[in-house]
Backbone as JSON, one array per atom type, in Angstrom:
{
  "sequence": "XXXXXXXXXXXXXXXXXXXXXXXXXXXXXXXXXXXXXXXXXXXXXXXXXXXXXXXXXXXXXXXXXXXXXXXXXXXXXXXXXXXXXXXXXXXXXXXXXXXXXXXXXXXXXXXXXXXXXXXXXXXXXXXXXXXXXXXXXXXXXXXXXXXXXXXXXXXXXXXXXXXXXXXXXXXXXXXXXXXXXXXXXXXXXXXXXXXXXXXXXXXXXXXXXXXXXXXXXXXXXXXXXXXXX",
  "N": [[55.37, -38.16, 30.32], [54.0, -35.03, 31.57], [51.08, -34.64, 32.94], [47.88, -32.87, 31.59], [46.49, -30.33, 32.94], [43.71, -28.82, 33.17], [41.58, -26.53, 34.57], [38.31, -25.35, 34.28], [35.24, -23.39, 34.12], [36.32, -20.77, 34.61], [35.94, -17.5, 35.87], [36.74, -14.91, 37.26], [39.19, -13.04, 37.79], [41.19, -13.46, 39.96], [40.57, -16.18, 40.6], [41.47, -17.25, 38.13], [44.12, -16.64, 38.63], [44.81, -18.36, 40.69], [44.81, -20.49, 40.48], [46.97, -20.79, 38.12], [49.01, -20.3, 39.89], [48.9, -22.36, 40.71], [49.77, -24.47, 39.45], [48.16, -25.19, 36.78], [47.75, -26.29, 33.75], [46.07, -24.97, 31.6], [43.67, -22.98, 31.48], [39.42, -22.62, 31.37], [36.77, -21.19, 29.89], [33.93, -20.12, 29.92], [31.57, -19.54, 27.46], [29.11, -20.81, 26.91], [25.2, -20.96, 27.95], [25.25, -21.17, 31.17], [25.64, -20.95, 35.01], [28.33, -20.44, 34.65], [28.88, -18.63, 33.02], [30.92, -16.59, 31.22], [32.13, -13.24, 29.64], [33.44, -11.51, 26.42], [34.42, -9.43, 26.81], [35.01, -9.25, 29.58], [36.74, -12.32, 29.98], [39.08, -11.03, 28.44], [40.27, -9.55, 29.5], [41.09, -10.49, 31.75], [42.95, -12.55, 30.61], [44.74, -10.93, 29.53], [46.32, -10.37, 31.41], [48.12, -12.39, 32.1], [50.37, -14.94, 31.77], [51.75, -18.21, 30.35], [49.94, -19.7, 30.41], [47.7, -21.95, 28.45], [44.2, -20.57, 27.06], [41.01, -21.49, 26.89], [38.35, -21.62, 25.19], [35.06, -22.28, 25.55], [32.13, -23.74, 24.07], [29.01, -24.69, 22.79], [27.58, -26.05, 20.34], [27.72, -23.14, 18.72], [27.9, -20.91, 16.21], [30.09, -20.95, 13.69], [31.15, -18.4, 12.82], [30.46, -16.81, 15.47], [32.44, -18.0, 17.0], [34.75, -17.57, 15.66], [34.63, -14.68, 16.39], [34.82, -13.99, 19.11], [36.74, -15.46, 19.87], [39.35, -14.14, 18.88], [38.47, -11.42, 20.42], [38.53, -12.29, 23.04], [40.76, -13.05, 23.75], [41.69, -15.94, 23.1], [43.59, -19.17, 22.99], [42.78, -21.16, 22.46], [40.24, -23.31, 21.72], [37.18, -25.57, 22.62], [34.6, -27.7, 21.72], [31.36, -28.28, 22.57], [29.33, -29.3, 22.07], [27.16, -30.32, 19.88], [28.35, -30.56, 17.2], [29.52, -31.1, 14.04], [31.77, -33.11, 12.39], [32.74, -32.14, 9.84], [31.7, -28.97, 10.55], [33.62, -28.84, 12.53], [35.9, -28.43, 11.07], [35.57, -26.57, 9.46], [35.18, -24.39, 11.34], [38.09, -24.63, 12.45], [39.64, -24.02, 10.4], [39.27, -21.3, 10.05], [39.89, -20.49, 12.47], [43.04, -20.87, 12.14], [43.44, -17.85, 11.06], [43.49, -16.61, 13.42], [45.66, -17.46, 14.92], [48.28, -19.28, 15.29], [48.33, -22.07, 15.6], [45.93, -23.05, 17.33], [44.47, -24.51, 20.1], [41.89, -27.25, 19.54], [38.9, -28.85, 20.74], [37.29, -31.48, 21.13], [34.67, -32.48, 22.54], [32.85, -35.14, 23.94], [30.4, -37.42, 25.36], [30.08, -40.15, 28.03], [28.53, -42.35, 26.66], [27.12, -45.46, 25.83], [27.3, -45.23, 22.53], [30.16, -44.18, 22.85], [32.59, -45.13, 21.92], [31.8, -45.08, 18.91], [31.26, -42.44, 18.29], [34.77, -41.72, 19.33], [35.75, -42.44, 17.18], [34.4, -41.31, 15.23], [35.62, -38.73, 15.42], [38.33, -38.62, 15.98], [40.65, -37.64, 14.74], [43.34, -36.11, 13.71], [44.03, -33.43, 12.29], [41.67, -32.28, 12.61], [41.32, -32.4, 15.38], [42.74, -31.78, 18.47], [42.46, -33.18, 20.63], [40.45, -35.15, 22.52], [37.68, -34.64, 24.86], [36.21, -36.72, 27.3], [33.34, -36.39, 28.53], [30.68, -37.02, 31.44], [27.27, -38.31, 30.79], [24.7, -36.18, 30.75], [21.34, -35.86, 30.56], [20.14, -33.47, 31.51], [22.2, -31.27, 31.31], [25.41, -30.22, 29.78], [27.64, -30.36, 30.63], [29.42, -29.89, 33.83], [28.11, -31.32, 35.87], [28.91, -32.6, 37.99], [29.28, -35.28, 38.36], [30.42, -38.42, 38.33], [31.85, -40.66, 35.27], [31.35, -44.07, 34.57], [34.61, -45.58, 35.24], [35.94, -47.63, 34.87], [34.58, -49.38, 33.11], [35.43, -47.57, 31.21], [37.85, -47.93, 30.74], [38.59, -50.1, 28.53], [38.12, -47.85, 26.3], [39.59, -46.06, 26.54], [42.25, -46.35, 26.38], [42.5, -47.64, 24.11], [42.43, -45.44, 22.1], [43.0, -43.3, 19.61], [43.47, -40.58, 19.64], [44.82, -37.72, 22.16], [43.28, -38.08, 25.1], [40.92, -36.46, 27.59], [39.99, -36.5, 30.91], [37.15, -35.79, 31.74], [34.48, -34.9, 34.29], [33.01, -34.98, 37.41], [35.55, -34.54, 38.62], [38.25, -34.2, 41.11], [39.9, -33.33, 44.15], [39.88, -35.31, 45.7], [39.28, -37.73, 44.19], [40.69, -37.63, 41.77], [43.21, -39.43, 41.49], [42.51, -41.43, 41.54], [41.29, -41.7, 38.9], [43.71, -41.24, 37.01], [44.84, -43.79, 37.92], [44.01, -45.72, 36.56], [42.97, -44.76, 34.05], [44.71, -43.93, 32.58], [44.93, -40.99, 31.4], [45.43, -38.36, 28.94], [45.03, -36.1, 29.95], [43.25, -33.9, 31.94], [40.09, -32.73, 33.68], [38.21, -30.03, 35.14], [36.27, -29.06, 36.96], [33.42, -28.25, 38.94], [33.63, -29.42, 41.04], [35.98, -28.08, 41.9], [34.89, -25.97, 43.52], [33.49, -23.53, 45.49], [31.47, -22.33, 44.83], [28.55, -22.42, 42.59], [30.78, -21.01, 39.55], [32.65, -19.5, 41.3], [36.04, -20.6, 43.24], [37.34, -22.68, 44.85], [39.92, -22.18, 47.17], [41.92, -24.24, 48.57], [40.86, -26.92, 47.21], [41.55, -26.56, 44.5], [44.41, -26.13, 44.61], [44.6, -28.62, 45.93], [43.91, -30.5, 44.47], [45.57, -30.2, 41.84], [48.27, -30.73, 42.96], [47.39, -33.66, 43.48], [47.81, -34.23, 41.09], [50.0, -33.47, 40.08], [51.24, -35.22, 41.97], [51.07, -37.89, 41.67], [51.84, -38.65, 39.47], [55.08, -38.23, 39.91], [55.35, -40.28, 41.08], [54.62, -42.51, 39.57], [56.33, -41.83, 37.68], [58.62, -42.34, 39.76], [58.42, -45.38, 40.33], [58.57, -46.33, 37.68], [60.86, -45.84, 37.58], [62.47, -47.62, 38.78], [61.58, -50.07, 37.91], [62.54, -50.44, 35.98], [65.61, -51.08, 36.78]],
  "CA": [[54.82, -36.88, 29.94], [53.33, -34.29, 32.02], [49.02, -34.45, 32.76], [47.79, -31.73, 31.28], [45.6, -29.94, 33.88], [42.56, -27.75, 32.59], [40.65, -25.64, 35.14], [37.51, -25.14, 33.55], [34.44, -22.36, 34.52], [36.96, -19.56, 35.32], [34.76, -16.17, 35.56], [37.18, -13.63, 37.43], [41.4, -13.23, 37.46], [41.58, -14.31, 41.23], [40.41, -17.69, 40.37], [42.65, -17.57, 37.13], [45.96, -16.8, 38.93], [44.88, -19.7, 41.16], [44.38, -22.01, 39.11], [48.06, -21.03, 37.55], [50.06, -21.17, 40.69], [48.73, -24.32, 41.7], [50.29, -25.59, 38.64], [47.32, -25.98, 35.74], [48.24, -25.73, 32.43], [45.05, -24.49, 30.71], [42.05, -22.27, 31.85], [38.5, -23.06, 30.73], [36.11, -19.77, 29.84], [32.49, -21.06, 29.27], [30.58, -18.56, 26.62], [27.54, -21.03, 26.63], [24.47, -20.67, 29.24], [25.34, -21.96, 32.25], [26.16, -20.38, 36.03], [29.55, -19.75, 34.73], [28.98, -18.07, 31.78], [31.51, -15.39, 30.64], [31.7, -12.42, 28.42], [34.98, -12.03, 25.96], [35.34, -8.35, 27.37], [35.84, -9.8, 30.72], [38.14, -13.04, 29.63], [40.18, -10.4, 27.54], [40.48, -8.4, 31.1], [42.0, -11.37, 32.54], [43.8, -13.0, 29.13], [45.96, -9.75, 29.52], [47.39, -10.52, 32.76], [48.33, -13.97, 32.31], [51.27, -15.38, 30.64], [52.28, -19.22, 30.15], [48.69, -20.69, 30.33], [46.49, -21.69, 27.82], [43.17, -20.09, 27.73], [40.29, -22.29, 26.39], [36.8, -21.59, 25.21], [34.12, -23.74, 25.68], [30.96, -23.48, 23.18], [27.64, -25.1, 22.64], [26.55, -25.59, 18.47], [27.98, -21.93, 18.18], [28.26, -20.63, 14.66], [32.01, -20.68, 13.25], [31.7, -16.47, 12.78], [30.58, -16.16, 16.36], [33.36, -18.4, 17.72], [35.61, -16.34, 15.42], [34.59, -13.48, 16.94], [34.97, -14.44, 20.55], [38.1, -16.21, 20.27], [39.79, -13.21, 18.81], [38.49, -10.67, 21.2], [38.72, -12.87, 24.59], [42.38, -13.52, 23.83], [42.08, -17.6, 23.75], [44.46, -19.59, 22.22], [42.07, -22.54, 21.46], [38.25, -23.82, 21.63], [36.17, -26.75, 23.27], [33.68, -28.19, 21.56], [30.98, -29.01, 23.77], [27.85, -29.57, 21.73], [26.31, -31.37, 18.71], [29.03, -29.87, 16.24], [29.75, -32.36, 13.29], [33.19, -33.08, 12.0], [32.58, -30.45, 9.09], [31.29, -27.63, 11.2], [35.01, -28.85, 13.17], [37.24, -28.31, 10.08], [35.11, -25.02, 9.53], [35.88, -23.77, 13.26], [39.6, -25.06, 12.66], [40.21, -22.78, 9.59], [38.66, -19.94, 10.8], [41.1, -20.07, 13.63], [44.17, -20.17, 11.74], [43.47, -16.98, 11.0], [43.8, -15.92, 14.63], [46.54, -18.1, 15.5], [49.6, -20.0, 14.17], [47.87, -23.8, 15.73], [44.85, -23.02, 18.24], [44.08, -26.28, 20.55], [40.99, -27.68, 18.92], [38.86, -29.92, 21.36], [35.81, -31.79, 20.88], [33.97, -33.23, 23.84], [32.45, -36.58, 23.84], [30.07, -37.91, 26.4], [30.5, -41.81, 27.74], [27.1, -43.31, 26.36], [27.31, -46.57, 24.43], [28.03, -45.05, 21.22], [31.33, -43.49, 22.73], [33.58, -45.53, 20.56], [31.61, -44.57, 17.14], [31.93, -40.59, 18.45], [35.42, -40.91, 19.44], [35.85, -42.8, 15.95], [33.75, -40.24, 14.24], [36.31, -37.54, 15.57], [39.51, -39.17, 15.8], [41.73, -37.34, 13.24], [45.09, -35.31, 13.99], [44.15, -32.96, 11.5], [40.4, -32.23, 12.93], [41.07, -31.97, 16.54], [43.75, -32.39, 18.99], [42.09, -33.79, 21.77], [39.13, -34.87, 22.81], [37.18, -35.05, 26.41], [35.19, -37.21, 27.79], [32.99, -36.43, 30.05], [29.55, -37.84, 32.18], [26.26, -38.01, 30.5], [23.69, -36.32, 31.55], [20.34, -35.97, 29.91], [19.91, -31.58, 32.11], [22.83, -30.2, 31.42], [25.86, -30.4, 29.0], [28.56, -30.17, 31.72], [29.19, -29.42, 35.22], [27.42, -31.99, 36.44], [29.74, -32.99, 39.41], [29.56, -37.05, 38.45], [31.76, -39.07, 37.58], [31.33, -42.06, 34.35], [32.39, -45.3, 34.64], [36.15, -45.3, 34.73], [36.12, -49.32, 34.84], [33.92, -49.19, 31.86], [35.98, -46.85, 29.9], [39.17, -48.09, 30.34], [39.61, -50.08, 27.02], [38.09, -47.39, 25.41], [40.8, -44.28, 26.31], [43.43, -47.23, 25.91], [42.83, -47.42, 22.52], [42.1, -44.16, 21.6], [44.16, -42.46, 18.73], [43.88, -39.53, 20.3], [44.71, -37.67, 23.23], [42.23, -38.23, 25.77], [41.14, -35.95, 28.47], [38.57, -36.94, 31.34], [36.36, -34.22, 32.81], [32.43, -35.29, 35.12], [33.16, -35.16, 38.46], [37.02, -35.07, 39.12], [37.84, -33.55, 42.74], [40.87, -33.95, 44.62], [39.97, -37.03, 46.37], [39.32, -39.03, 42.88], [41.79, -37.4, 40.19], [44.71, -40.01, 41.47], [41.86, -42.66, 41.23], [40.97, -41.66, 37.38], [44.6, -41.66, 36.6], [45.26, -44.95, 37.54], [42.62, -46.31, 35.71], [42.41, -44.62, 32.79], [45.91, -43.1, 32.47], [44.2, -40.06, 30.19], [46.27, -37.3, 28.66], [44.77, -34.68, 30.13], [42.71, -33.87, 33.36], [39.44, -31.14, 33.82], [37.65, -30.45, 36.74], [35.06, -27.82, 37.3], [32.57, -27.95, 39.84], [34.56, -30.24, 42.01], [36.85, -27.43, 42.27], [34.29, -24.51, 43.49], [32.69, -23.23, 46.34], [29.99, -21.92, 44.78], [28.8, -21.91, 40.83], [31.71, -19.81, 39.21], [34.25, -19.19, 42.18], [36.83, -21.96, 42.63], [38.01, -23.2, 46.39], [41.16, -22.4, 47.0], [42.16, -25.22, 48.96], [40.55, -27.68, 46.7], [42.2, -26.72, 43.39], [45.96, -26.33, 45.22], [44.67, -29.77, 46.44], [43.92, -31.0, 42.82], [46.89, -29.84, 41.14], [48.99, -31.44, 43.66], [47.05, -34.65, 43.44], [47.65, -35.16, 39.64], [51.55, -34.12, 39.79], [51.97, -36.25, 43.07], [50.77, -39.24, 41.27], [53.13, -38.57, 38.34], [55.94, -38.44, 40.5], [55.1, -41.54, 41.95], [54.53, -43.21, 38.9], [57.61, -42.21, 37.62], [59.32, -43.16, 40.63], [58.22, -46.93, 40.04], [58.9, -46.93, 36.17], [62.12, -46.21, 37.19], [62.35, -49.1, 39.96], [61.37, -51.18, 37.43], [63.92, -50.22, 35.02], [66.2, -51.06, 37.34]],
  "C": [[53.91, -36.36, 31.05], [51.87, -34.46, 31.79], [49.03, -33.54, 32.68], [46.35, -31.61, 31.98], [44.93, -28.77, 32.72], [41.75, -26.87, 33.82], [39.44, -25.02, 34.5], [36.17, -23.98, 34.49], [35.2, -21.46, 35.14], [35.75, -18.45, 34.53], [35.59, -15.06, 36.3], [39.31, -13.97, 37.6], [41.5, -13.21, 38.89], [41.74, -15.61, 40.78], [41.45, -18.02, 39.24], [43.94, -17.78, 37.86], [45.88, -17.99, 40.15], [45.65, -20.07, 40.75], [46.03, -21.97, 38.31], [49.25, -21.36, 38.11], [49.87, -22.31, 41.07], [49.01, -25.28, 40.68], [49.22, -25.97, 37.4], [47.94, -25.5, 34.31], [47.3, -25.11, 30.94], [43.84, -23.81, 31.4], [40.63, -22.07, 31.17], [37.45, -21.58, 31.11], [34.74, -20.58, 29.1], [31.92, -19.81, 28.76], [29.15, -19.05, 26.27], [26.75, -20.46, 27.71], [24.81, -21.59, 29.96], [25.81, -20.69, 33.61], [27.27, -19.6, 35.78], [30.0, -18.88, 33.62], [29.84, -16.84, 31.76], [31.41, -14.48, 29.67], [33.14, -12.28, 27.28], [35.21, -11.18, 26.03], [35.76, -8.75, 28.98], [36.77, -10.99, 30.75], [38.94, -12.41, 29.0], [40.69, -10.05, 28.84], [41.58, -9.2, 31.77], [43.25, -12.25, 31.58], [44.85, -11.95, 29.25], [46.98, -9.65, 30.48], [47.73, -11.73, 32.98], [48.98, -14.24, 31.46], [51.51, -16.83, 30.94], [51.12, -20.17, 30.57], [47.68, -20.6, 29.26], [45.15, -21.09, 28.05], [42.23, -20.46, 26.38], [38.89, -21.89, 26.47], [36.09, -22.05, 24.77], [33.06, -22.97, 25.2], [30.38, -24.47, 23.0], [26.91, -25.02, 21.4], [26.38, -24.18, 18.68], [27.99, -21.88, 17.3], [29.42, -20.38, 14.71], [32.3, -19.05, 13.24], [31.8, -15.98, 13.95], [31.85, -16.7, 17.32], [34.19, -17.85, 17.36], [35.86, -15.29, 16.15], [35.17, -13.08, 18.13], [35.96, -14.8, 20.76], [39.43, -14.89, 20.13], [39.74, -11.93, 20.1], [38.35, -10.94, 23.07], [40.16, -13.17, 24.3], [42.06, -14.87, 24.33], [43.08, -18.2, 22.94], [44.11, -21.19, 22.02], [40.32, -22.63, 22.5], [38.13, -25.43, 21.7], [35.18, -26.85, 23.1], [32.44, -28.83, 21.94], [29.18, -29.38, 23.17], [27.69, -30.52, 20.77], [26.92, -31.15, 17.06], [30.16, -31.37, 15.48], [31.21, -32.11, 12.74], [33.77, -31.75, 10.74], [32.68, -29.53, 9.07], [33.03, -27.62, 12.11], [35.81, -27.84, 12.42], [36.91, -26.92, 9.97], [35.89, -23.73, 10.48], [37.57, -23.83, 12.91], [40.43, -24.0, 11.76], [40.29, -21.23, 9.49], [39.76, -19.22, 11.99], [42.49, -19.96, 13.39], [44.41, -18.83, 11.44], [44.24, -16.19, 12.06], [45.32, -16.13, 15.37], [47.38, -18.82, 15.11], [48.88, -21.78, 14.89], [47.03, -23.69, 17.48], [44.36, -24.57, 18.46], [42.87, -26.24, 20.01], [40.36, -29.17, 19.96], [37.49, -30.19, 21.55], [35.41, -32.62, 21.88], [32.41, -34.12, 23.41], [31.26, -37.08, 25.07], [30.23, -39.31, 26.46], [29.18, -42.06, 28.12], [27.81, -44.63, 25.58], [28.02, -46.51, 23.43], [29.39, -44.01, 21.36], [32.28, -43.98, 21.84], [33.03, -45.07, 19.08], [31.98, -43.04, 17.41], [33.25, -40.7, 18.76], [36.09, -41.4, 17.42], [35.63, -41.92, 14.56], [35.2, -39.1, 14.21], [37.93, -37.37, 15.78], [40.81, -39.06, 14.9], [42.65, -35.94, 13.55], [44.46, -33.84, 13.44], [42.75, -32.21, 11.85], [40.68, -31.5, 14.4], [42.31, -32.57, 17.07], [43.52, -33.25, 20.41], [40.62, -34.21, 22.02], [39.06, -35.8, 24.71], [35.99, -35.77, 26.02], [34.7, -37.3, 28.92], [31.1, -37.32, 30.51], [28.07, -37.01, 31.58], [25.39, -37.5, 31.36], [22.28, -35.55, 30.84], [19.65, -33.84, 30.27], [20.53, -31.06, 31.97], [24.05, -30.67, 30.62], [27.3, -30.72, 30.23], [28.46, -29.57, 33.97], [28.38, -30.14, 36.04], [27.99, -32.49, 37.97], [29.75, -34.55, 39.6], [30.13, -37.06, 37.78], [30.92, -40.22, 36.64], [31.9, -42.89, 35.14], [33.4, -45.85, 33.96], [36.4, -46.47, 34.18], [35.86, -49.79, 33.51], [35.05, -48.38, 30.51], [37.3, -47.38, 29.82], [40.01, -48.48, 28.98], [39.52, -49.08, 26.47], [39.11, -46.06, 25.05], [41.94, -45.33, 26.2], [43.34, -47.54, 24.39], [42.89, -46.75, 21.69], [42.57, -43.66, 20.54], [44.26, -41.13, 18.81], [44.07, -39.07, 21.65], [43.59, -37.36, 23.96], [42.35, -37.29, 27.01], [39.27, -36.09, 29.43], [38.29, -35.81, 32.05], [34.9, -35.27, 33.99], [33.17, -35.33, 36.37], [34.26, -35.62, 39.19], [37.35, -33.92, 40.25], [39.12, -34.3, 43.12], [41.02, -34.88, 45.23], [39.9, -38.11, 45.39], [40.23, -38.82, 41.93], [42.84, -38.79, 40.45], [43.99, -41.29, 40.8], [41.47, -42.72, 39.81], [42.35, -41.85, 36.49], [45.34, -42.72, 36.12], [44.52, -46.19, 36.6], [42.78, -46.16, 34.68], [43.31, -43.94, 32.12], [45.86, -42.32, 31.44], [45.51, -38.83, 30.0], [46.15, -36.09, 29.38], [43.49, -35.08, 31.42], [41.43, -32.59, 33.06], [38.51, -31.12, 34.39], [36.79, -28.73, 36.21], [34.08, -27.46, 39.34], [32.56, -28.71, 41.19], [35.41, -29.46, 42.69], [36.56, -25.76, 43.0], [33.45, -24.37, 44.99], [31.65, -23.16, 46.16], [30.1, -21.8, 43.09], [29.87, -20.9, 40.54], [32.84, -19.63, 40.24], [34.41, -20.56, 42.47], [37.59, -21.75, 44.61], [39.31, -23.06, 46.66], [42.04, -23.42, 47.96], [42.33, -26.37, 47.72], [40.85, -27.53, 45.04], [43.67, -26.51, 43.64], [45.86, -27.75, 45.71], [45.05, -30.66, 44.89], [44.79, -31.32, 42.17], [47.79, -30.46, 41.79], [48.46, -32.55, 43.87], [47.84, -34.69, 42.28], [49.29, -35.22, 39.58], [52.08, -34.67, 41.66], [52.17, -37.67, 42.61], [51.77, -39.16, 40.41], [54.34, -38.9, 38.61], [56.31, -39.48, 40.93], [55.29, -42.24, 41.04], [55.68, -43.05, 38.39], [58.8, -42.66, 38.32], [59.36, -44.84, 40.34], [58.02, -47.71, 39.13], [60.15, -46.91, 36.53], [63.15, -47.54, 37.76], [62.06, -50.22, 38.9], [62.18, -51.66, 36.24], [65.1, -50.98, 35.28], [66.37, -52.33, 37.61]]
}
């Protein structure tokens, strides 16, 4: 199966149509505070000129009416959980969005402290969420931090997972192949690894990216099939 690439802090439709030829399969729109903060009349702006990529918005213990609101009028076709939002307040968010959508991705983000196995345990249900990230603690800021966890460390824990797993903290085209092999996660999401500057996105270094994660793929299926053999 295909890694599912995310591009996360998009803020203008340059950086979007990047981010789509270079192969990602989801675009990340941050509505909390941060550098890259967006509005959902400017992700609609760009949502309108973009066909065959998801478009994902990332929230912070929002209220379920205002993520309603936002999700509808930014044209997304699913939400990233990125705060202190309990399995409840999930299902809330989840119904809310059928409204908008016939099966909006649903994705709750995790940090890797200690108690990552009871959170992904807590959140671990088909029916709740379809994915969840994990990304790198950090005590200043919720994301975007530009470190990486410890992959070594996590390995049993995205190997046992029951859901699909997707690693974000400090992935950059020189480490994605190295998080792969490690931690062979469902899904991929890079930010501030991938930017020149808060908000704009390198264009080198996300055509690098994207061609890291499906080089490795290639590879790896090359030497399942060698082994087949």
């Amino acid at each position: 199966m295909s890694t599912w690439i995310k591009i996360c802090g998009t803020t203008n439709l340059a950086d979007a149509r990047l981010a789509v030829s270079a192969g990602a399969d989801a675009l990340g729109f941050i509505f909390a505070s941060s550098p890259r903060q967006v509005n959902p009349g400017g992700v609609r702006s760009i949502a309108d000129q973009l066909r065959g990529v998801e478009r994902i918005g990332l929230f912070v213990n929002e209220a379920p009416d205002s993520i309603e609101e936002i999700f509808d009028k930014a044209g997304l076709s699913g939400v990233q959980l990125h705060g202190d939002e309990s399995p409840e307040q999930i299902f809330e968010i989840r119904n809310r969005m059928r409204s908008q959508s016939a099966r909006p991705r649903i994705i709750k983000t995790i940090r890797f402290t200690r108690g990552v196995t009871g959170e992904l345990a807590r959140f671990s249900d088909a029916n709740l969420v379809d994915a969840i990230v994990i990304d790198t603690f950090s005590p200043r800021a919720r994301g975007g931090t530009g470190v990486t966890f410890d992959w070594g460390e996590a390995r049993q824990v995205v190997s046992q997972a029951a859901i699909p797993i997707i690693v974000a903290g400090g992935l950059n085209p020189e480490n994605v192949q190295q998080a792969l092999a490690t931690l062979n996660p469902w899904g991929v999401d890079a930010t501030s690894g991938l930017e020149s500057a808060p908000g704009k996105k390198d264009v080198r270094k996300v055509q690098a990216f994207c061609a890291a994660v499906r080089s490795f793929q290639r590879a790896d299926a090359m030497q399942g099939a060698k082994e087949q053999n």
